[in-house]
C-alpha positions in Angstrom: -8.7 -10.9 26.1 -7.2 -13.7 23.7 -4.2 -13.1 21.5 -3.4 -15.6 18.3 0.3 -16.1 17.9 1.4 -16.6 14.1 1.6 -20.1 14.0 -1.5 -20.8 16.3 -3.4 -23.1 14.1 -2.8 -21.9 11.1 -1.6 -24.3 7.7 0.5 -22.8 5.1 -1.4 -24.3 1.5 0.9 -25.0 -1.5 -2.0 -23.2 -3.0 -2.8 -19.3 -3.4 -0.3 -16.3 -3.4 2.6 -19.0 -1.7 2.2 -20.9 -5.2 2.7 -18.0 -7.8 5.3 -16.3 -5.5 7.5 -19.9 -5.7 6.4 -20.2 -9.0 7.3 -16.6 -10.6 10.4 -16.9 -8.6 11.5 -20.3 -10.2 10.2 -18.9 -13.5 12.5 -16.0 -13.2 16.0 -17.4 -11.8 15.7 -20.0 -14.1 15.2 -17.9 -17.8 17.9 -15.6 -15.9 20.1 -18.1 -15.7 19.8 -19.7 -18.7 20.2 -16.3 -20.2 24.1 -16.5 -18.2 24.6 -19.4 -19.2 23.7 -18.9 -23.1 25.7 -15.5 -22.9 28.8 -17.2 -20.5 28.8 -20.0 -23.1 29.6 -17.3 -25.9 31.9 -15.3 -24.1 34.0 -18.1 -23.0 34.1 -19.5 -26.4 34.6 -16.2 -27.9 37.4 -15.5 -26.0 39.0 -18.8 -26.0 39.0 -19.1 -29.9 39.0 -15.6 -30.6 42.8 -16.0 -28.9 43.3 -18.8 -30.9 42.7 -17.0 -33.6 45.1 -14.3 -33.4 48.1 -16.6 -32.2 47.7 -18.7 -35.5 47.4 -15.8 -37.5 50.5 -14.2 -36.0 52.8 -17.1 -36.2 51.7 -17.4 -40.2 52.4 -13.5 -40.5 56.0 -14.0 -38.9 56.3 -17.1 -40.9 55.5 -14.9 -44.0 57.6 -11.6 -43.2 60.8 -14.4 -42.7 60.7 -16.1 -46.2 59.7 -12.3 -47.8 63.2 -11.2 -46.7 64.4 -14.4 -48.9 65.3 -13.8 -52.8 63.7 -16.3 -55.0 64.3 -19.9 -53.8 63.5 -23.7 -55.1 61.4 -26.1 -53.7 64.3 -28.1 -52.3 65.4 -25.0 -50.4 62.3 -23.9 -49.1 62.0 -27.1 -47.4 64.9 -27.2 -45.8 64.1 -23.5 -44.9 60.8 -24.1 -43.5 61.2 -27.5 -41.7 64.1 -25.3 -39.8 61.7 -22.8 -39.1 58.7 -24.8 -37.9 60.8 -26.9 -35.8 62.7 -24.1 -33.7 59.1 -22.2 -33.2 57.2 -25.1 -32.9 58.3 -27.5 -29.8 56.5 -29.4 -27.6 53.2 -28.3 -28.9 51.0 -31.5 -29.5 47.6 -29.9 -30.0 49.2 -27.8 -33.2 50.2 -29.4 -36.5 52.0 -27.5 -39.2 51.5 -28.7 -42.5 53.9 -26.9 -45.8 53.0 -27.8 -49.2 55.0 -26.6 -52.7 53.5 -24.2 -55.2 51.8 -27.7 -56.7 50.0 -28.1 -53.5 52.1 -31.0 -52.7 52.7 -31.8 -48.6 56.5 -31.3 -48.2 57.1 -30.8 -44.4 54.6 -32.1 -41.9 55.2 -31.4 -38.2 53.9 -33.3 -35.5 52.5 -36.2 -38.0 50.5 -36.0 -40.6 46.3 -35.7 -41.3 44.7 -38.2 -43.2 45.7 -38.6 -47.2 42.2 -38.3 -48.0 42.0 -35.3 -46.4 41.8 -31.6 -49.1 44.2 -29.3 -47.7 43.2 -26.8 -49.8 39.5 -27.3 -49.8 38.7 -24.3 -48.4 41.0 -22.4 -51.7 44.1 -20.6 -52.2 44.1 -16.9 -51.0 47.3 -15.2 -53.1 45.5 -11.9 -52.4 48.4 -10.8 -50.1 51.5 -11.8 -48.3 50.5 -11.7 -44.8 47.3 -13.0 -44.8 45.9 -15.9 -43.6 42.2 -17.1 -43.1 40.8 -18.9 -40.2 37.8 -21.6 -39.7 36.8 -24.0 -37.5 36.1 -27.7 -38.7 35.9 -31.3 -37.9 38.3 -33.7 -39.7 37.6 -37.0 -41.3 38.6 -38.5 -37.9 35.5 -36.5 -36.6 38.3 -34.3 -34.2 37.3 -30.6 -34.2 40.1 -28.7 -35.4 40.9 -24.6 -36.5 42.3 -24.2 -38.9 44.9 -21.5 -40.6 45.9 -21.3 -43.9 48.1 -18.7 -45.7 50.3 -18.3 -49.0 53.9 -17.8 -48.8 55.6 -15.7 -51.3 59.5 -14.5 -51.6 60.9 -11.0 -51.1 60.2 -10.3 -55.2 56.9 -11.6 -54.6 56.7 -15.0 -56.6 54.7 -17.9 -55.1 56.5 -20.6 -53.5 54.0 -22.5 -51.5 51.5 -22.7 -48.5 51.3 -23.2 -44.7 48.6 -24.8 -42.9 48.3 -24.7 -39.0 46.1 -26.8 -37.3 45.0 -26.8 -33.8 43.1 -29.3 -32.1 40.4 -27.7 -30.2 40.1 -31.1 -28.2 41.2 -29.3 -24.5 39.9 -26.3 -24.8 36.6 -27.7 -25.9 37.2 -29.7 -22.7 37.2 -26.7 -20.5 34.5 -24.6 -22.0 32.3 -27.8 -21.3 33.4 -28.0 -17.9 33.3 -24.4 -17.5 29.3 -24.8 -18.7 28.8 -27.4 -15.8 30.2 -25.8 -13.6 28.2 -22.9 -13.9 25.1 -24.9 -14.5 25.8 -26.6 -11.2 26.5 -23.5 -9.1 22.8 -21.9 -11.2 21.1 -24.8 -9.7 21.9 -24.4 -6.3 21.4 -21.1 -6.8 17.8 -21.9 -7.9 17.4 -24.1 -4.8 18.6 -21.5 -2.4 16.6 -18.7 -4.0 13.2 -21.4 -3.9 14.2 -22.3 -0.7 14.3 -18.6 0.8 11.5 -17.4 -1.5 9.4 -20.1 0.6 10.8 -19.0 3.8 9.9 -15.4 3.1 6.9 -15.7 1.8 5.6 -18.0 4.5 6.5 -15.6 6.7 4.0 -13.1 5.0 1.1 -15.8 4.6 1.3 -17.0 8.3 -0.2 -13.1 9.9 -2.2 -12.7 6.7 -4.1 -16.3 7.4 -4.2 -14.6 10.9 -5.3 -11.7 9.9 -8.1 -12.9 7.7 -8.9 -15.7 10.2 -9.3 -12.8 13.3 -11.1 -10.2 10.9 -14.0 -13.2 10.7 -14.2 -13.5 14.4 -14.3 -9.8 14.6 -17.0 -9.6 12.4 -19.0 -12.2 14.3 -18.9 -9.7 16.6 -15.4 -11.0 18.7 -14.1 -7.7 19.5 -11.2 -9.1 22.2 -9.4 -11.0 20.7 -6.0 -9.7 19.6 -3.5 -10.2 17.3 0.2 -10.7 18.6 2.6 -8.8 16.7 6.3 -10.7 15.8 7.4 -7.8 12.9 8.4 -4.3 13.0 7.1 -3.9 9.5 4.4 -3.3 7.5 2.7 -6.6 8.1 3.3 -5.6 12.2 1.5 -2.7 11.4 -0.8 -3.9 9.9 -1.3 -6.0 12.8 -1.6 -2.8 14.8 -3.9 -1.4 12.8 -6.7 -4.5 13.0 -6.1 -4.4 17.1 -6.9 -0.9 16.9 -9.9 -1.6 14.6 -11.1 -4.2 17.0 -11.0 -2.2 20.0 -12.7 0.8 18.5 -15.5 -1.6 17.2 -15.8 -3.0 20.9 -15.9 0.6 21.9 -18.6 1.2 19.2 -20.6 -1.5 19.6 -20.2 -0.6 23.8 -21.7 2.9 23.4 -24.3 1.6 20.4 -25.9 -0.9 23.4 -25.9 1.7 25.9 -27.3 4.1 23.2 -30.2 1.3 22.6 -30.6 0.9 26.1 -30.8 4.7 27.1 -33.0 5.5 24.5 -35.3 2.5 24.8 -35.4 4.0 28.7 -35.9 7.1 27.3 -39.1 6.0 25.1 -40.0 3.6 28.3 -40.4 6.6 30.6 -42.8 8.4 28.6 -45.1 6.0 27.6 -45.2 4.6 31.5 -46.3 8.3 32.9 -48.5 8.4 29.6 -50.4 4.9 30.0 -50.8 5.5 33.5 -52.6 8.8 33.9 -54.9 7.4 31.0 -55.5 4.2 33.4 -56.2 6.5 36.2 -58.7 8.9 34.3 -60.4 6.0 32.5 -61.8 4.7 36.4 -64.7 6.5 36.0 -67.1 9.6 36.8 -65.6 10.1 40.6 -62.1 11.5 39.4 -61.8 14.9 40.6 -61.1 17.5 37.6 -58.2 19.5 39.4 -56.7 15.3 39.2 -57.9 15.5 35.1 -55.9 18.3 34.4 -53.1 17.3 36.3 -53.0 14.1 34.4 -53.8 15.5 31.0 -50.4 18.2 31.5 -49.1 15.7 32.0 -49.7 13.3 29.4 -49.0 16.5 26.8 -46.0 17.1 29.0 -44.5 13.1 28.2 -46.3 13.4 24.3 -44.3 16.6 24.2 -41.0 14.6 25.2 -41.7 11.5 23.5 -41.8 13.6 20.0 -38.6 15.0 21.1 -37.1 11.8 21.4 -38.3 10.8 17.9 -37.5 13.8 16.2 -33.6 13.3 17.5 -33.6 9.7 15.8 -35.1 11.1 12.9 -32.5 13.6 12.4 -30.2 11.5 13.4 -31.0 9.0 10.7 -30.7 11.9 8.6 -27.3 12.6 9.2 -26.4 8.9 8.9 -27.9 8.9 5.3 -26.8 12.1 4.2 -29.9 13.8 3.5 -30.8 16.3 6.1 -32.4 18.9 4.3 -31.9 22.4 5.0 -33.4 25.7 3.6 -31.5 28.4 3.6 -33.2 32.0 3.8 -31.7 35.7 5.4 -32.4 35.3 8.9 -32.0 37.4 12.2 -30.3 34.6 14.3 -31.8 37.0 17.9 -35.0 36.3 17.0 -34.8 32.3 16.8 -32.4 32.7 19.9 -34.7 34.5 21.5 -37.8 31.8 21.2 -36.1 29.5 22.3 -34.7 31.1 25.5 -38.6 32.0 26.3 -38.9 27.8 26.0 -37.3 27.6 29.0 -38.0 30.2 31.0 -40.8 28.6 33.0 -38.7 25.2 33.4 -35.9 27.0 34.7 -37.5 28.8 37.6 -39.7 25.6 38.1 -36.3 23.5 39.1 -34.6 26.9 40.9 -32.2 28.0 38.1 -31.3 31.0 36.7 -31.6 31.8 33.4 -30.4 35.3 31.8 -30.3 36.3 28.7 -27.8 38.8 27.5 -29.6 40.0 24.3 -27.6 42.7 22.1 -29.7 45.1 20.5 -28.8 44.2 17.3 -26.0 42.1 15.1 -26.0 41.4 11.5 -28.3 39.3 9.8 -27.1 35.0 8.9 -28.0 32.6 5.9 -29.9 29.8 7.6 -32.5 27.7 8.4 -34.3 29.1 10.9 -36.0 25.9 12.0 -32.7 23.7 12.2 -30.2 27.0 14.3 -33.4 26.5 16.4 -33.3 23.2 17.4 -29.4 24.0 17.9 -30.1 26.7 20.3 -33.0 24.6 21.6 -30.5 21.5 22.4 -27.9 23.4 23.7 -29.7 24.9 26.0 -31.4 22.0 27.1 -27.8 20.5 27.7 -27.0 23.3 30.6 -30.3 22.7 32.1 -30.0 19.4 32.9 -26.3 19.2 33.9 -26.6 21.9 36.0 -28.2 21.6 39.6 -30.2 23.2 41.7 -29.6 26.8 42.8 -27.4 26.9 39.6 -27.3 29.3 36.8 -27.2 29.5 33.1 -26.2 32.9 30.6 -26.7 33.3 27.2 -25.0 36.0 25.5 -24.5 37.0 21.7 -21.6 38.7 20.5 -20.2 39.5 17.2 -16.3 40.2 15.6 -14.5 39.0 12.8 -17.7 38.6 10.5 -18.9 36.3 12.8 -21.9 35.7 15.3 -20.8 34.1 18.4 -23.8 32.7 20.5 -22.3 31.5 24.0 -24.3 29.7 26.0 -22.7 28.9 29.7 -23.6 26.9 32.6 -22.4 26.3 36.2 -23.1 22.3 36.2 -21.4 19.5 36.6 -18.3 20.6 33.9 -16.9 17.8 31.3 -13.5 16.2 32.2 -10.8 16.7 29.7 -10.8 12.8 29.1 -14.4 13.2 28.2 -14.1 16.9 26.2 -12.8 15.7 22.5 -15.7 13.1 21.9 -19.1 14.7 23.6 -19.6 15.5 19.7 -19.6 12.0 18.6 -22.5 10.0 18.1 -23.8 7.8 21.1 -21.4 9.3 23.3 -22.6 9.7 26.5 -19.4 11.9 29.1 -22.3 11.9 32.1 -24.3 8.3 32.3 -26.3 8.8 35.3 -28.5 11.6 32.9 -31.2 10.6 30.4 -31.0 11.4 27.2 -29.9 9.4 24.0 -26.5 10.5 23.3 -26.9 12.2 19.7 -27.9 15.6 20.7 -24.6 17.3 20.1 -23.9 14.9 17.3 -26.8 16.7 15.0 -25.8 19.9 16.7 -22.5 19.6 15.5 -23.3 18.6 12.1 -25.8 21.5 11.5 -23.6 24.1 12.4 -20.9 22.5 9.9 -23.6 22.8 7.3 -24.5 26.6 7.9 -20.4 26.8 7.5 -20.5 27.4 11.3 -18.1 26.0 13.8 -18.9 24.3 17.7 -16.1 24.9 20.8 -16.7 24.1 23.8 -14.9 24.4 26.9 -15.4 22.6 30.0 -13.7 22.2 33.1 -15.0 19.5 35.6 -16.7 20.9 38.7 -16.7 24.0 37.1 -19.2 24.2 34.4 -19.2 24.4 30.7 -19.5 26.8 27.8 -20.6 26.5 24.4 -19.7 28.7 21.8 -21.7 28.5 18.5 -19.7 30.5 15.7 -21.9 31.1 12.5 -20.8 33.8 9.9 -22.7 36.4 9.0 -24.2 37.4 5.7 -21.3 39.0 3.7 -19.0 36.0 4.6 -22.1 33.7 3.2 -22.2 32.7 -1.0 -25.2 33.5 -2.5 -26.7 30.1 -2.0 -25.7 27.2 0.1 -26.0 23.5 -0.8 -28.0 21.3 1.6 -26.2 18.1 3.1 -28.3 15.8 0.9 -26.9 18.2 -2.5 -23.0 18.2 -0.8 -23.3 14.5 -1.3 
C-alpha cells in the first residue's frame, strides 16, 4: 500500500488559486496602507499645525489683553512698549518672527530680522472686528519658505487703533518631521507588505501542496488505484480532508472487491445452470435408445435449472430496479397469511427432500396490510430460501406470524450456520456476501430490504454464529397505512 507525502513530486505553479491569493493579498495591504498613510499624513499635520495654531493665537491674545490695560498711547510709545514686550516673550526662538507695524501700516519693530521689503504685510487685510482676535494661514514667502502666519489688530484700553502684530513661523522643521514621519511609516508599510506576501506564500503553499495531492491521488483512484494513500501532516481541515479521500479509497477497494466476487458468483451462478441444462439436452439428443424413466429425469431436471436460472434473472432485474429507482409496486388490501402461506407450501417438498424441518406456525387470523402481493411474496419467498440453504442437514426452520402494536410481525427462524456480529450490520447491503462458500449472488436481502422500506415496513434480524438466525419482517397493518402509497419509481 503506497502513501504520497506532501511534497512527493508535486510543483507549486505561480499560476491558479497561489496567484489570486498573493495577489488579493498585495492588493489589500497595499490600498490599506496607503489609506494609513493618507489618514497618518493628516493627523500628523493636523496636529502639528493645529498646535501651532493655537500657540500663535494665544501669544497675539496676551499681547492684546497687555496694551488694552494701556490708556491711549503714541506711536513712539508703543514702540518702545512692544519691542519690550516681544523681546522678553520672545528669546531664542529662530523659527518665529514678530513683525509690529503703526496704525499707517508702517513696520516699526521687527524681531529676529526682517521679511523681504517687497513683501505685503497686510495682504491678506486688516481685521478691526475685535480686540483679541487674530486670523491664521499658511503660505509660502517670496523666498519660496513655507511660513504660518498670524496677524491681529492692537487696540488701547478705550479702544482706539494703534497698530498691528504679525507672527510668523517657519514651518521649515516641522515640515521636516512630518516628511520623515511619512517615510518612516512608508518604510515600516513596505516591509510590512513583504512580510505579509511572504507568509501569504508560505500559507497558502501549504494549502496547495495536499490539494495537488489530493487531486493528483483522486485520478489514480479513479483509474481504479484503490491503495494508495494519502499521508496526513495537518490536524485540520485539509488533514481531514485527507482522512476522508483514504476512507473513500478504501471503501471503493472494498466495493469494487465485493462488485468482482458479485460478477464472479453470479456468473457461477448462471454457469451452473446452463451446464446441467446443455447437458441433459446432449444426453437426450443421442438417439431412440434413451430409456424414458432417463427422459424424465433429465427433463425435471432441465425445468428444475430453467426454474433457477429465471430466479437468478429475476434478482438482477429487480435489482437493476432498485439501482434506477423505478421498482414498481401496486398497492391493494391484502391478507399477508395467504401470500405467506404459498410460499411456505414452495418449500415444503424441498425441505424434507434435504432432511429439514419446516413448521409453520399459522395464526388463525391477523388484520389485513396495504401491499403488493406479488413483491411481500418474493420477500417471504427469499427469506425463506435464506434459512434453507444456511441451515444443514437434520436442521430446522419455524415460521410464525404474530401481531401487536398495529403491526404484523412475520419471524422466520432457522438453526444454521448463524451470522457473526462482524458480518450482522451489512448482510443488507448490496453484493455482500457474510458466508462465501454458498451460491447465491449477494442481492437477495438487498431487494428484500428495500421492499419492505417501501411497504413502510421494517427488516431485524438477529443472528448469533453457531446458533442460527431470525428474521423478523415488521409491516403495519391497514389502519396505520394512508389511503394510497406512492411506488419507489413516484417517491423519486
Amino acid at each position: 500500500m503506497g502513501k504520497l507525502k506532501y511534497s512527493d513530486g508535486l510543483r507549486v505553479s505561480v499560476n491558479g488559486i497561489k496567484k489570486r491569493w498573493i495577489l488579493n493579498a498585495l492588493i489589500l495591504s497595499s490600498g490599506f496602507f496607503i489609506l494609513i498613510v493618507i489618514l497618518f499624513s493628516f493627523l500628523i499635520k493636523g496636529y502639528f499645525y493645529h498646535g501651532l495654531e493655537k500657540e500663535l493665537c494665544g501669544r497675539f491674545e496676551e499681547m492684546s489683553k497687555i496694551f488694552s490695560l494701556i490708556p491711549d498711547i503714541g506711536t513712539e510709545e508703543f514702540e518702545n512698549f512692544s519691542k519690550i514686550y516681544i523681546e522678553k516673550s520672545c528669546k531664542n526662538d529662530e523659527n518665529l518672527q514678530i513683525l509690529i507695524c503703526d496704525r499707517k501700516d508702517k513696520i516699526i519693530t521687527s524681531v529676529h530680522g526682517t521679511l523681504n521689503k517687497n513683501y505685503n504685510f497686510f495682504k491678506n487685510g486688516h481685521i478691526k472686528n475685535s480686540k483679541l482676535t487674530a486670523e491664521t494661514w499658511t503660505e509660502y514667502l517670496p523666498s519660496g519658505e513655507h511660513v504660518m502666519t498670524s496677524t491681529g489688530d492692537i487696540f488701547t484700553k478705550s479702544g482706539i487703533y494703534i497698530g498691528s502684530v504679525k507672527y510668523v513661523f517657519f514651518l521649515k522643521n516641522i515640515d521636516k518631521f512630518i516628511i520623515c514621519s511619512i517615510i518612516i511609516l512608508i518604510f515600516l508599510g513596505t516591509i510590512s507588505i513583504i512580510l505579509i506576501t511572504f507568509f501569504a506564500a508560505r500559507f497558502i503553499k501549504s494549502i496547495i501542496n495536499p490539494v495537488m495531492e489530493i487531486s493528483k491521488i483522486a485520478k489514480l483512484i479513479a483509474r481504479g488505484n484503490f491503495s494508495i494513500k494519502i499521508m496526513k501532516k495537518y490536524n485540520d481541515e485539509i488533514g481531514e480532508l485527507c482522512d476522508t479521500i483514504n476512507y473513500m479509497a478504501e471503501e471503493l477497494g472494498n466495493a469494487e472487491k465485493i462488485k468482482n466476487d458479485f460478477i464472479s458468483s453470479v456468473s457461477h451462478e448462471i454457469r451452473t445452470p446452463l451446464t446441467a441444462i446443455k447437458g441433459w439436452a446432449e444426453t437426450m439428443n443421442i438417439g431412440d435408445g434413451i430409456d424414458k424413466s432417463v427422459i424424465k429425469k433429465g427433463l425435471n431436471i432441465i425445468v428444475h435449472e430453467t426454474e433457477r436460472l429465471s430466479k437468478i434473472v429475476e434478482e438482477l432485474l429487480d435489482f437493476s430496479s432498485l439501482q434506477s429507482g423505478i421498482m414498481a409496486v401496486s398497492m391493494e388490501r391484502l391478507d399477508v397469511l395467504a401470500e405467506l402461506g404459498e410460499a411456505v407450501y414452495i418449500f415444503k417438498e424441498r425441505a424434507a427432500f434435504e432432511n429439514k424441518a419446516l413448521v409453520y406456525n399459522e395464526p388463525k387470523m391477523v388484520s389485513p396490510i396495504m401491499g403488493d402481493r406479488n413483491r411481500l411474496k418474493q420477500v417471504f419467498i427469499n427469506v425463506i430460501d435464506n434459512a434453507l440453504k444456511y441451515t444443514s442437514e437434520g436442521g430446522g426452520i419455524s415460521v410464525s406470524v404474530t401481531e401487536k402494536n398495529s403491526q404484523v410481525c412475520i419471524s422466520v427462524t432457522d438453526t444454521g450456520c448463524g451470522i457473526s456480529k462482524s458480518h450482522l450490520p451489512r448482510v443488507t447491503e448490496k453484493f455482500y456476501k457474510a458466508n462465501s462458500t454458498q451460491g447465491g449472488s449477494g442481492i437477495g436481502l438487498a431487494i428484500v430490504s428495500e421492499i419492505i422500506e417501501i411497504h413502510r415496513g421494517t427488516l431485524e434480524i438477529i443472528s448469533e454464529e453457531g446458533f442460527g438466525t431470525t428474521v423478523n419482517i415488521f409491516l403495519p397493518v391497514i389502519k396505520q397505512i394512508p389511503d394510497s402509497l406512492p411506488s419507489k419509481s413516484e417517491e423519486q
